[in-house]
C-alpha distance (Angstrom), angle and dihedral (degrees) to the residues before:
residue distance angle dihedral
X1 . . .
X2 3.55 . .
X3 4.07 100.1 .
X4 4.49 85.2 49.3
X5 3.94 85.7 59.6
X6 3.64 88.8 44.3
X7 3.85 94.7 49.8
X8 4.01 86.3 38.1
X9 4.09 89.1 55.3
X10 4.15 90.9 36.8
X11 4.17 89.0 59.1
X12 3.44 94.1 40.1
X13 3.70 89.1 52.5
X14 3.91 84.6 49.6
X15 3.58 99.4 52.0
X16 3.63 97.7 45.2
X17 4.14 94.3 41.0
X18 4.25 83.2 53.1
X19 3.75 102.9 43.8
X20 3.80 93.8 117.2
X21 3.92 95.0 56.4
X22 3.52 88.2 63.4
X23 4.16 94.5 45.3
X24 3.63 120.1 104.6
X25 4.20 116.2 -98.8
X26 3.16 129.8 -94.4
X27 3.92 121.4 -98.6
X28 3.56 120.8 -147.0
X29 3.49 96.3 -115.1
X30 3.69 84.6 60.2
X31 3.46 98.9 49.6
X32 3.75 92.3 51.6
X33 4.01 88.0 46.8
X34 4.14 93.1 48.6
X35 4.20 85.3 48.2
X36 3.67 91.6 50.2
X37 3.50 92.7 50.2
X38 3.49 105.6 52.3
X39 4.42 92.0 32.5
X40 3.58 95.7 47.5
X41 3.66 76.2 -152.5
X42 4.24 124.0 121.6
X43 3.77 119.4 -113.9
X44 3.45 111.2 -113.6
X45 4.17 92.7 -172.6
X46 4.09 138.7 -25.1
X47 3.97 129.3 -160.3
X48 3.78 131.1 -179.5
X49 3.60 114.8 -114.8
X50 3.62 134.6 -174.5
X51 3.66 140.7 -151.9
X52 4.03 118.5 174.8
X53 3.67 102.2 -41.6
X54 3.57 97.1 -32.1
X55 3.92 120.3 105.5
X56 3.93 118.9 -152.2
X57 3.72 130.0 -175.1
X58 3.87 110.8 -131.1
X59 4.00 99.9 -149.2
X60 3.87 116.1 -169.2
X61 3.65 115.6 -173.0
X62 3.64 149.9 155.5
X63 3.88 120.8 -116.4
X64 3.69 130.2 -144.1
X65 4.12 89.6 -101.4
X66 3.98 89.0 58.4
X67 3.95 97.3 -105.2
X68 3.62 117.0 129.6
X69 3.80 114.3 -142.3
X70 3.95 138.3 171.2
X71 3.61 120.5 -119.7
X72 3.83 116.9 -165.7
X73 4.02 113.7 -154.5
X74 4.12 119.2 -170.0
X75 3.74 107.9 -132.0
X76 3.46 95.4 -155.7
C-alpha cells in the first residue's frame, strides 16, 4: 500500500515537473510579444535560428536607455 502511494505521488510529481514538454512551441510572433513585454524595449529585427533540433528566436531590440541588445528565446 505504501510503495502504490509512493509511485502515485512520484508520477504526479512527473507530470506536473514536465508540463512544458508537452506545451505547444513558441511562434515568433510570440517570442517577439513575450520580449516586448518584459523589455519594454521595441524590436528592432528577429530571425529563426537553429541548432540540432532545437529552434531559437534571435530577438534584436532597442531598450528604453538607447542600447540595442539581442535576446535569444527557445521555441520549444
Amino acid at each position: 500500500m505504501k510503495l502504490r502511494f509512493a509511485m502515485t505521488v512520484l508520477l504526479a510529481a512527473l507530470a506536473l515537473s514536465s508540463h512544458d514538454a508537452f506545451a505547444a512551441p513558441l511562434t515568433m510572433q510570440e517570442a517577439i510579444a513575450k520580449v516586448q513585454h518584459e523589455t519594454g524595449g521595441k524590436v528592432l529585427s528577429a530571425e529563426t535560428k537553429t541548432q540540432g533540433t532545437k529552434t531559437i528566436y534571435r530577438i534584436k531590440l532597442l531598450t528604453r536607455g538607447g542600447q540595442v541588445k539581442i535576446v535569444e528565446v527557445p521555441a520549444n
